[in-house]
Backbone bond lengths (Angstrom), bond angles and torsions (degrees), N, CA, C in turn:
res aa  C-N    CA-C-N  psi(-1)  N-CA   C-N-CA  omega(-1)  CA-C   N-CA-C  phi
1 X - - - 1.475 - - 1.527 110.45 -
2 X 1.324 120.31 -21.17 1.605 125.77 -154.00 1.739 86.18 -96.81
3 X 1.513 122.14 -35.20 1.127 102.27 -173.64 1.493 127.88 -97.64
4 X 2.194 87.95 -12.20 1.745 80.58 156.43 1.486 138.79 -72.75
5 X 1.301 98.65 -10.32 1.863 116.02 179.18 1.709 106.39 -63.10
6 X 1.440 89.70 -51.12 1.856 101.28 -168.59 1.573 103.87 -69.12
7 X 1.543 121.90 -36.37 1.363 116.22 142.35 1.638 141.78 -20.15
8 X 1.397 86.05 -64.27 1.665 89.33 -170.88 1.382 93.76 -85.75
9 X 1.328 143.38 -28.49 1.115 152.14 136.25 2.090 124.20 3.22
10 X 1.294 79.02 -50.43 1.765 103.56 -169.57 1.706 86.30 -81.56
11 X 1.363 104.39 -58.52 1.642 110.66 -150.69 2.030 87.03 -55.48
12 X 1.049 94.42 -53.25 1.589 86.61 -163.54 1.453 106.38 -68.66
13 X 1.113 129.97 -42.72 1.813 114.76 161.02 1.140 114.39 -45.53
14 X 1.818 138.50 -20.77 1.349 114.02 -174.38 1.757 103.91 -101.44
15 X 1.402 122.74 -27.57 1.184 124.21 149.76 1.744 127.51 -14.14
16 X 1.626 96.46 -72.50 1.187 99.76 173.03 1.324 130.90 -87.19
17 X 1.685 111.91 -11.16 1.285 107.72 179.46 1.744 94.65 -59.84
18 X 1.390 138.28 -39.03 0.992 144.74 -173.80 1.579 130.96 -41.79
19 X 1.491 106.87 -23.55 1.093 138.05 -144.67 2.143 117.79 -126.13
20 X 2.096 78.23 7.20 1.395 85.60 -169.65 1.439 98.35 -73.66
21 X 1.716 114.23 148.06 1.505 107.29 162.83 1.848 92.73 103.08
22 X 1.574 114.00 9.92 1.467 95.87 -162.10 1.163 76.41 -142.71
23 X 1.548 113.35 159.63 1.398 138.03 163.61 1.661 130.73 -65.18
24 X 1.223 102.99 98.72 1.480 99.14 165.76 1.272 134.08 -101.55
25 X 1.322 140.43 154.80 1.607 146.57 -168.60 1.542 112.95 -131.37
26 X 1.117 108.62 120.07 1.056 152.48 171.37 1.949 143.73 -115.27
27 X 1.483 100.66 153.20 1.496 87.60 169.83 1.759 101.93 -125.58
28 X 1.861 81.48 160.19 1.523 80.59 -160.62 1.846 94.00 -85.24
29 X 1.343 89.57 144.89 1.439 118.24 -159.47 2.201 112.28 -99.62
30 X 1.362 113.67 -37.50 1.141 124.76 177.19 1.097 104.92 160.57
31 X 1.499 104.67 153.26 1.571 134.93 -176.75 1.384 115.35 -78.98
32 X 1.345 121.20 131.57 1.774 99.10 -172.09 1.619 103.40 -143.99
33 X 1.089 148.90 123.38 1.335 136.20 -167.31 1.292 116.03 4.74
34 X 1.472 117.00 94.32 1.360 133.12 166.53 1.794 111.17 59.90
35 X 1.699 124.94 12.89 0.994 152.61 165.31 1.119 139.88 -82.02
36 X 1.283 158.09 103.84 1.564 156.62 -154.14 1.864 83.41 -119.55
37 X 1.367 101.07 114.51 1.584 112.17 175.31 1.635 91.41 -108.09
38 X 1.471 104.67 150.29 1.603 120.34 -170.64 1.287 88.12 -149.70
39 X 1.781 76.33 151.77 1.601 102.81 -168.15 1.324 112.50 -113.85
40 X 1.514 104.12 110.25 1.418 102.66 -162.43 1.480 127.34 -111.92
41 X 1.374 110.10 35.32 1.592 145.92 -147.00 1.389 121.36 48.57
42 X 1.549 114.41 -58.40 1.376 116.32 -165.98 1.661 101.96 -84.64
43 X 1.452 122.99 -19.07 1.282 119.33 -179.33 1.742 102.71 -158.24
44 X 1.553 96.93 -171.39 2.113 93.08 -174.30 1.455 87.30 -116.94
45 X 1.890 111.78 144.70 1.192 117.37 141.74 0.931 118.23 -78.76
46 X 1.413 129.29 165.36 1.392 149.63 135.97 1.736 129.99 -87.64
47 X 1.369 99.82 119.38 1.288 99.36 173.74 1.370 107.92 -131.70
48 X 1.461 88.64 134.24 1.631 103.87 175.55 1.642 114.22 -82.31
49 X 1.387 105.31 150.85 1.589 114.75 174.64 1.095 105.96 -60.83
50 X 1.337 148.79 -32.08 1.452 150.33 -178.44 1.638 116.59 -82.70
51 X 1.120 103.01 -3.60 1.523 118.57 152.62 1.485 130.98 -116.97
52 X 1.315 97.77 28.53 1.735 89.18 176.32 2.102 84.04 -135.65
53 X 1.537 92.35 138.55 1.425 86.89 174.78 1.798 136.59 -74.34
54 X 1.005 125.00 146.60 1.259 131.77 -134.71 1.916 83.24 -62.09
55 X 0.999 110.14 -57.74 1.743 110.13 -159.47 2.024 91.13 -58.90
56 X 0.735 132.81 29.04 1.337 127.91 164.35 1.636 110.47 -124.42
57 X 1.644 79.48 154.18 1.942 87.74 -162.43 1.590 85.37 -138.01
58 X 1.109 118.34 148.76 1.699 119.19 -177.09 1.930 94.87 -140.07
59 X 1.461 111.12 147.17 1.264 112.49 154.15 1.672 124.30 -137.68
60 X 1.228 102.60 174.51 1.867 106.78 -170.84 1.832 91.90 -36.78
61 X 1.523 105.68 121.38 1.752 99.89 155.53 1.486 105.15 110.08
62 X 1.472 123.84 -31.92 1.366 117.37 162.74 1.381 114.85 -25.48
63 X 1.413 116.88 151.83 1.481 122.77 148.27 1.683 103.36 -110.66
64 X 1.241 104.31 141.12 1.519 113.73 -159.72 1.790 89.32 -155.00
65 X 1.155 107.03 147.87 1.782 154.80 -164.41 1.505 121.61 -109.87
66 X 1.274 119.76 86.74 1.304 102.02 -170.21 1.885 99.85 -146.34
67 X 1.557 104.30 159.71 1.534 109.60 177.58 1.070 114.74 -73.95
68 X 1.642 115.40 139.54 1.441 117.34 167.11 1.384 114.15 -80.33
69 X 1.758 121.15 104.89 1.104 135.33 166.19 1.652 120.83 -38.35
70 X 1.734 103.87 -70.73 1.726 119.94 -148.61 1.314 85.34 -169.89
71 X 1.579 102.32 143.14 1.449 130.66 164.67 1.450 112.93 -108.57
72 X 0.992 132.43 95.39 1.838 138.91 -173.07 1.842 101.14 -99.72
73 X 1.416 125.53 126.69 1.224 129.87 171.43 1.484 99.94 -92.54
74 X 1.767 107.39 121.47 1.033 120.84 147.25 1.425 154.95 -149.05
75 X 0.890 157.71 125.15 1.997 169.42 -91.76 1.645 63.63 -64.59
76 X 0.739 146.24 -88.78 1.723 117.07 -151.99 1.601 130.64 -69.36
77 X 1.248 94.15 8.58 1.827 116.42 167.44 1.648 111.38 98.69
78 X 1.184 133.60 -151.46 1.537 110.42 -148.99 2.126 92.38 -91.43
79 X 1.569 101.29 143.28 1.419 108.58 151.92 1.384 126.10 -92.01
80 X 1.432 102.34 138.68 1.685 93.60 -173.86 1.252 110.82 -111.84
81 X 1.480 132.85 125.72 1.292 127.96 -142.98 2.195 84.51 -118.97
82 X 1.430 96.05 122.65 1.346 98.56 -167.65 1.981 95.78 -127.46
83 X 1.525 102.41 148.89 1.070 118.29 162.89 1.770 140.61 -151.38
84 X 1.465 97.50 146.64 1.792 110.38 -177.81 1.261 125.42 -63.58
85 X 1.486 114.47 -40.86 1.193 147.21 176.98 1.714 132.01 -61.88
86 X 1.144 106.44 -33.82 1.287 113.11 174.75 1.330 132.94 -73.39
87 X 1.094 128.55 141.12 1.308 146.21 -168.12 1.408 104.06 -51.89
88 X 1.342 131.86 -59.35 1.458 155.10 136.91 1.448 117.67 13.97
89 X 1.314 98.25 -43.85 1.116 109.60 -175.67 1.550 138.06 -105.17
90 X 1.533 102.94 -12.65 1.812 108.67 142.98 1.431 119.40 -79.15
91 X 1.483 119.47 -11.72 1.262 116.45 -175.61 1.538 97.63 -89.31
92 X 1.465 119.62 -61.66 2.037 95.03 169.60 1.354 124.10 -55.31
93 X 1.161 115.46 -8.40 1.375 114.17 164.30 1.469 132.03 -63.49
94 X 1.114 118.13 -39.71 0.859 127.95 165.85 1.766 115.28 -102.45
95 X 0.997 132.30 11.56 1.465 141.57 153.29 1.767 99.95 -79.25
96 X 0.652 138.43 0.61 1.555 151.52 -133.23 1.535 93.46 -148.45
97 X 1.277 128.70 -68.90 1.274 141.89 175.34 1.509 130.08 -56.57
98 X 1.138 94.26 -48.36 1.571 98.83 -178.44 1.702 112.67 -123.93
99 X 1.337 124.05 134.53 1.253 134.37 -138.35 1.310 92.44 -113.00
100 X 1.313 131.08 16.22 1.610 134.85 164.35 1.215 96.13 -104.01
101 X 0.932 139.05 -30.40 1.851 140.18 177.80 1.416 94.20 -65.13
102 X 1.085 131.75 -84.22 1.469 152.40 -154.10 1.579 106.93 -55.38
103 X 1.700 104.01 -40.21 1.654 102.15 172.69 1.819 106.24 -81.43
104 X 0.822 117.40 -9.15 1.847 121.86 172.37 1.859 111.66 97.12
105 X 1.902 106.25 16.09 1.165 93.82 -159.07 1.822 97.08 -89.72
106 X 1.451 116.51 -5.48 1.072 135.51 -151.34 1.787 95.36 -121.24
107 X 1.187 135.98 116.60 1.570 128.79 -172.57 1.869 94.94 -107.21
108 X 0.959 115.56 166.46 1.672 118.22 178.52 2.116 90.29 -124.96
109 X 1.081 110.54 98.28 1.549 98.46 165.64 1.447 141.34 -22.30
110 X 2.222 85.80 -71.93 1.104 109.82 -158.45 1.475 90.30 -150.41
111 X 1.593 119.39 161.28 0.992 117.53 124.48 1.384 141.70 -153.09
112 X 1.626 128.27 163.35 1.404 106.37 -163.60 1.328 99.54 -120.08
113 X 1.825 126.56 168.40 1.140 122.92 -177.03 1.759 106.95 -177.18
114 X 1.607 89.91 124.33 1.605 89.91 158.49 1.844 113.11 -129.85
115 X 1.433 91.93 108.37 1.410 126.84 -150.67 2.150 110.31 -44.27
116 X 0.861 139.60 139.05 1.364 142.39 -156.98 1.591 109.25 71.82
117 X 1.120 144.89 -6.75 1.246 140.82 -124.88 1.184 106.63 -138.36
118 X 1.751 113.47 -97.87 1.775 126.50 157.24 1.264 106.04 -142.81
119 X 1.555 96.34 164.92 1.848 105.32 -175.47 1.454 89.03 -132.46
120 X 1.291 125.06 156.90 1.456 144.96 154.80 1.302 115.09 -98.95
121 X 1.244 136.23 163.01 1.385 125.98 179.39 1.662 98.91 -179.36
122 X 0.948 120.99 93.70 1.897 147.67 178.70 1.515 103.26 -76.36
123 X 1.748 117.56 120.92 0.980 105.88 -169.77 1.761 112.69 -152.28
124 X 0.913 121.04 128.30 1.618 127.57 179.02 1.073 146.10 -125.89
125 X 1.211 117.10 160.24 2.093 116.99 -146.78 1.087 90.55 -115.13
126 X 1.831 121.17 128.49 1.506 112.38 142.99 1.340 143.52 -64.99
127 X 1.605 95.60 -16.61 1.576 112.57 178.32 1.762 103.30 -93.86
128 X 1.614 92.55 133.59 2.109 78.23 169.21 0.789 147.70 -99.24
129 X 1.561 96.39 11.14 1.603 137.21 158.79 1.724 108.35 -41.77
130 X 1.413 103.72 -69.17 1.500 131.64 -155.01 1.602 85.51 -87.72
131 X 1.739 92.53 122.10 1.956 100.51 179.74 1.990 88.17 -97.89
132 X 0.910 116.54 134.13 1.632 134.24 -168.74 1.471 88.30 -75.55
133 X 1.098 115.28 -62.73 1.983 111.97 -168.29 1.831 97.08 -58.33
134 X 0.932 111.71 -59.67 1.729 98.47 -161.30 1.739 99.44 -76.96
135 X 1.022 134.74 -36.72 1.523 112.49 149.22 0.875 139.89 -29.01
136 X 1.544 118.75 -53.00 1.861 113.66 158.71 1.834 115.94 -79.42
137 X 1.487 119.57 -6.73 1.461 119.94 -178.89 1.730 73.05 -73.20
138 X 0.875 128.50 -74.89 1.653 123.64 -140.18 1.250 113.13 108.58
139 X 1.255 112.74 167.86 1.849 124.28 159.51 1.289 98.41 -81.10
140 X 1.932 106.31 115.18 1.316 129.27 155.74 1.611 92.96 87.93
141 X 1.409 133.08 21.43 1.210 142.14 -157.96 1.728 112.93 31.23
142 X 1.338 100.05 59.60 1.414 96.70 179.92 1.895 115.30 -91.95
143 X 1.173 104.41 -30.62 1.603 113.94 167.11 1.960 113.60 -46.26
144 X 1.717 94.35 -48.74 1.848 87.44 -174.43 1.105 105.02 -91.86
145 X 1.653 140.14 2.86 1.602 138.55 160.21 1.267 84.54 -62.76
146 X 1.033 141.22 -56.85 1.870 115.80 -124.75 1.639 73.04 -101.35
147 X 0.783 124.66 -6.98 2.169 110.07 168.82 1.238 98.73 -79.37
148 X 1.412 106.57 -46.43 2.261 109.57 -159.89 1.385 89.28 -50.43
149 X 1.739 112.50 -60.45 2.042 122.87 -172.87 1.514 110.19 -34.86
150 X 1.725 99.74 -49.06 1.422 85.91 -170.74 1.507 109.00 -76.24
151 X 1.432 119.44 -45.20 1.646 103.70 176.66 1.500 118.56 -73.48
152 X 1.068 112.98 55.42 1.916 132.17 170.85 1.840 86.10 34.24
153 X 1.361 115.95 79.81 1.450 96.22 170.28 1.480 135.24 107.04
154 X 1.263 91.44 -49.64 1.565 112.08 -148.43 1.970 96.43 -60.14
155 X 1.045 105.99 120.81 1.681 116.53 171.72 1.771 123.82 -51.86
156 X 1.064 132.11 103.55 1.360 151.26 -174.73 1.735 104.82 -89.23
157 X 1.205 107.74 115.69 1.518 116.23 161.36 1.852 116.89 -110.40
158 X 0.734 89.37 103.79 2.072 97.04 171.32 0.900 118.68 -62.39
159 X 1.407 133.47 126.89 1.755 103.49 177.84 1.328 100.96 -131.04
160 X 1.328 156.09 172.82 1.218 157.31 -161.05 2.239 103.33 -115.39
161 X 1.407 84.93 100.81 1.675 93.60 179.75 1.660 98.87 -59.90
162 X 1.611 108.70 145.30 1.548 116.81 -152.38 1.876 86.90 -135.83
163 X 1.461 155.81 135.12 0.746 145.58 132.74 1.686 121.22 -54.49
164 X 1.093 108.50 -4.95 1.855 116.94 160.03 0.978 105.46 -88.55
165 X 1.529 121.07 113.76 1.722 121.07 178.52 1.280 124.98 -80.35
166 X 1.771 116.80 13.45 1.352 134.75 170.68 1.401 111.96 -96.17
167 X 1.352 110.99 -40.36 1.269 132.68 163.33 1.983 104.94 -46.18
168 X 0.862 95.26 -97.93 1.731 108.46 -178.24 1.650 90.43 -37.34
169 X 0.886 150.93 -35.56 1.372 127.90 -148.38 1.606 94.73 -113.10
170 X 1.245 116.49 -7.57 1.910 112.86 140.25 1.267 122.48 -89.94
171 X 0.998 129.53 -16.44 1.218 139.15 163.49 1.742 116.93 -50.75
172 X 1.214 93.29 -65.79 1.341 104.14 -161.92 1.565 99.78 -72.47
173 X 1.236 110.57 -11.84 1.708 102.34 171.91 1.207 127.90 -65.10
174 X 1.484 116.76 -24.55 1.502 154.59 -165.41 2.147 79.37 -29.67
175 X 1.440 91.50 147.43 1.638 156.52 -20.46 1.519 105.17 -73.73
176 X 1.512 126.44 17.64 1.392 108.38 163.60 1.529 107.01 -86.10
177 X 1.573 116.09 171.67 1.323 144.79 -162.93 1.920 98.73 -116.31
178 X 0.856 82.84 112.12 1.796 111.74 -179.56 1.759 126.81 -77.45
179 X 1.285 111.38 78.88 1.836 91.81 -173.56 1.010 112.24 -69.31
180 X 1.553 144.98 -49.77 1.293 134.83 166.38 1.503 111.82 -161.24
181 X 1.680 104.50 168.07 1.329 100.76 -151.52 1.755 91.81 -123.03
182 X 1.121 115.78 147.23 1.612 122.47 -179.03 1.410 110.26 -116.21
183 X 1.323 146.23 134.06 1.621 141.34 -174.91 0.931 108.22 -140.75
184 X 1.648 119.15 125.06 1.515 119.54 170.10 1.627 97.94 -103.89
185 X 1.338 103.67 126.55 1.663 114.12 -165.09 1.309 113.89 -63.82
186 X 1.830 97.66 -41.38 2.539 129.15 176.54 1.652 69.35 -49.73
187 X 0.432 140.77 -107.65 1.981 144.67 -106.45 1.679 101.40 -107.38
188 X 1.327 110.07 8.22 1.528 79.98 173.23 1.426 134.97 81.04
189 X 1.585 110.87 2.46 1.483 122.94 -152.62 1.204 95.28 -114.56
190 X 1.521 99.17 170.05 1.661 113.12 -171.15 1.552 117.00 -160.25
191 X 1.500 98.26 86.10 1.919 82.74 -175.32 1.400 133.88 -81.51
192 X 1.182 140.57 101.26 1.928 134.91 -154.25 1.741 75.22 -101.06
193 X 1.513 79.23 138.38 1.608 111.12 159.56 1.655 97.02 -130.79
194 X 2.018 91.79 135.26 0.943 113.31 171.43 1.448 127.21 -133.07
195 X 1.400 115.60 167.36 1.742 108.35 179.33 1.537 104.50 -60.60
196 X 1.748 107.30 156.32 1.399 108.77 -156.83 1.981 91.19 -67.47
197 X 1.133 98.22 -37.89 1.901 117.31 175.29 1.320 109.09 -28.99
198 X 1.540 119.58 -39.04 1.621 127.16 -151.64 1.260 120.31 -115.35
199 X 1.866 110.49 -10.43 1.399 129.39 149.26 1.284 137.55 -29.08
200 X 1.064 140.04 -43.54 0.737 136.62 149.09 1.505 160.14 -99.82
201 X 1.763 85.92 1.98 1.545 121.40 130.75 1.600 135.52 -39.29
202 X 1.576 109.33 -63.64 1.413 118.79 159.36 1.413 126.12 -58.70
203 X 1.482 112.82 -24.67 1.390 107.07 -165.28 1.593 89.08 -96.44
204 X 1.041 144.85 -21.74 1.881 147.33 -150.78 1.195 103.23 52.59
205 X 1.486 95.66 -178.74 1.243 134.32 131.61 1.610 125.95 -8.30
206 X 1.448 130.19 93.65 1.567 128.57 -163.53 1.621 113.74 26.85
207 X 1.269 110.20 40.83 1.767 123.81 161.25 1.794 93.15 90.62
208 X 1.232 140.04 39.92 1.815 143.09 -160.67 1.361 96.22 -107.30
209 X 0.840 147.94 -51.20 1.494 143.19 159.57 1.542 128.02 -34.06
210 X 1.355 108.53 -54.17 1.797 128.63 179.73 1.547 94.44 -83.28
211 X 1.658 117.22 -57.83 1.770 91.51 -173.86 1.554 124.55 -77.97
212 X 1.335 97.01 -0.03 1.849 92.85 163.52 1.428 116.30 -97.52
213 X 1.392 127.80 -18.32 1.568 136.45 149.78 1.364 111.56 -40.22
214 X 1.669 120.32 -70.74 1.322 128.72 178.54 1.636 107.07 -53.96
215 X 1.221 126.15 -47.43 1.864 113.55 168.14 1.226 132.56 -57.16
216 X 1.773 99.57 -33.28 2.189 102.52 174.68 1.150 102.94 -75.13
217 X 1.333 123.28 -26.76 1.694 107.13 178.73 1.195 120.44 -118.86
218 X 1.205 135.43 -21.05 1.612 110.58 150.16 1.698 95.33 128.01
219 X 1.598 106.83 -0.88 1.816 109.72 -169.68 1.863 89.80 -116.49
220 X 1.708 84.93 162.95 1.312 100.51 -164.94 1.802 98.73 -91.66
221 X 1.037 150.87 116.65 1.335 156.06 -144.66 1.882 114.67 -112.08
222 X 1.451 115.21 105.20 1.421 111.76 -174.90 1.316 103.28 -109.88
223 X 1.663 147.92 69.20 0.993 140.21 164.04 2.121 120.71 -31.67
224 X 1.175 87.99 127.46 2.029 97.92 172.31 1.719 95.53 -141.20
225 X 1.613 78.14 146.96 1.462 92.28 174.10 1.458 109.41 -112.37
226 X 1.585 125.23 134.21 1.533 139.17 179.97 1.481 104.64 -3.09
227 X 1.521 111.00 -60.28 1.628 107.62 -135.52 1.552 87.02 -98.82
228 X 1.577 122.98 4.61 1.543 121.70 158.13 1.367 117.17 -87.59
229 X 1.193 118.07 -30.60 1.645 111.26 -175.79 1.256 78.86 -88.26
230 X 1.233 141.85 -64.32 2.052 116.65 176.45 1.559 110.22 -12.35
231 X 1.523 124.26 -71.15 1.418 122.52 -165.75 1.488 106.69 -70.47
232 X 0.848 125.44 6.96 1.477 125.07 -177.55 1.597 108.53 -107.35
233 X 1.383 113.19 -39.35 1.334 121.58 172.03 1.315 117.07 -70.19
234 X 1.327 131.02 -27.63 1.478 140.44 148.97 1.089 139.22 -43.65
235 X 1.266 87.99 -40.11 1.783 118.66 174.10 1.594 101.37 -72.78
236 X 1.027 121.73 -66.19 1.422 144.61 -177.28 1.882 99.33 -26.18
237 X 1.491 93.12 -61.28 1.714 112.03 -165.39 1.142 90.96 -51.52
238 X 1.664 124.87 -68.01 1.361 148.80 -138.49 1.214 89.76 -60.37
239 X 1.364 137.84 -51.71 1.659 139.22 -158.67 1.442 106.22 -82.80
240 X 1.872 119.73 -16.92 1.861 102.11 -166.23 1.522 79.66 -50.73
241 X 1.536 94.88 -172.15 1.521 120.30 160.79 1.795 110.28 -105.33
242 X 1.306 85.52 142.49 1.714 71.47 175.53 1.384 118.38 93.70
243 X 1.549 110.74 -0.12 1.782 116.87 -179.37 1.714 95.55 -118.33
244 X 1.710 76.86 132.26 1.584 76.98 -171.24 1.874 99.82 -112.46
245 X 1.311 100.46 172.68 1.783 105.63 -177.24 1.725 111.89 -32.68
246 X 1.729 107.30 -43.27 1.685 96.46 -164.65 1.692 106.01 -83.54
247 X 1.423 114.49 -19.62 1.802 110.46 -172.99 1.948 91.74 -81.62
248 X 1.646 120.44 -7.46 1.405 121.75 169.76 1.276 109.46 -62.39
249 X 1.648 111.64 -65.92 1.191 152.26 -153.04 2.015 90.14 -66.75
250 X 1.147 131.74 -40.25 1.169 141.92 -155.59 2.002 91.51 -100.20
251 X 0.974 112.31 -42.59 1.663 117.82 -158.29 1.977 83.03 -79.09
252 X 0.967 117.71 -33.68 1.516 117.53 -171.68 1.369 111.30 -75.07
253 X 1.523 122.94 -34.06 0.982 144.50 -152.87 2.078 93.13 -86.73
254 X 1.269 106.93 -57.49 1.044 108.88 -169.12 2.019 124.12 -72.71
255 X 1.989 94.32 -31.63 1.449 102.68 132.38 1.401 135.20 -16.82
256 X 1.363 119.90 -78.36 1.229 130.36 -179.72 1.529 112.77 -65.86
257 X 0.957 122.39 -44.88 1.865 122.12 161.72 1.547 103.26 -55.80
């Protein structure tokens, strides 16, 4: 009996080791030191409180959705280490969702996410037929509702992956409006200037806009607004040596034209 257990034991650790990186469903089963254990027929996940996002509340009997983290074997047979939180997990979501992803005609770049909150998700078509954003919007955006439902809420921005890395890196700012973008390639940097109007648009919510921009694409992000690189360029003049009030008076002048 002891070695048919460690048997079925094996089979179901290699099952799921299989399965890492993929979505499993479950009901939640009991609460256990700071733990939401799920019942996932053939075995229990584990989910930690530090993986489920804060605006979510679960009780005995839910059915709940979550990524398969890690498969760990132990004297009580495999743990399945599951999570809410991960990035991983709007991207099978919508690999799951939309049937241009899943057939490969639709690629997912990147994606970024701070979980209850907003996700980014940059995305591109090999065909140029197939527009990548309204493929995952859906008809009537019904494809990214039934993602928003499942992440209780949580706000989804699409953005259209750009092989111009000036391109994508206005993009991904979306819904602010971009006047132009500057990139130093050495460092990784990227300066967007924007209308003073759109400032604080680009930057969000306690900086949520720019630091999920800077994660889908991989550049370090210095938002300025017009009428600041103005005072800086003033400044600039004011300090050559050798510029006097009228080549000021003239450099300002031609500014404004």
């Amino acid at each position: 009996i002891q070695k048919i257990r460690e048997a079925e034991r094996d089979v179901v650790f290699e099952e799921y080791q299989h399965k890492v990186n993929d979505i499993a469903t479950g009901a939640v089963h009991r609460f256990e030191k700071g733990m939401i254990i799920v019942d996932l027929g053939r075995a229990e996940g584990v989910l930690p409180r530090r993986e489920v996002p804060q605006s979510e509340e679960y009780r005995q009997g839910d059915r709940i959705k979550a990524l398969i983290m890690e498969v760990r074997r132990t004297p009580k047979g495999p743990e399945i280490l599951l999570s809410r939180t991960n990035a991983g997990l709007v991207k099978r979501l919508f690999e799951l969702e939309v049937p241009e992803i899943y057939e490969g005609i639709v690629d997912i770049k990147s994606v970024s996410r701070e979980a209850g909150n907003r996700s980014k998700i940059a995305v591109y078509s090999k065909d140029n037929k197939v527009d990548p954003v309204g493929a995952c919007v859906g008809m009537r955006g019904q494809r990214v509702k039934n993602i928003v439902r499942e992440l209780s809420g949580e706000k989804i921005d699409i953005i259209r992956w750009s092989i111009n890395t000036g391109e994508f890196i206005s993009s991904s700012l979306s819904p602010a409006e971009i006047s132009s973008v500057r990139l130093n390639e050495g460092e990784k940097r990227a300066e967007v200037i924007v209308a003073d109007d759109q400032l604080s648009l680009a930057i969000g919510k306690k900086g949520q806009n720019v630091r999920l921009a800077a994660k889908l694409t991989g550049w370090n992000i210095d938002i300025r607004s017009k009428s600041e690189i103005e005072k800086l360029r003033d400044i600039a003049i004011s300090e050559l040596d050798g510029v006097g009030p009228k080549t000021e008076k003239r450099s300002e002048e031609h500014t404004s034209e």
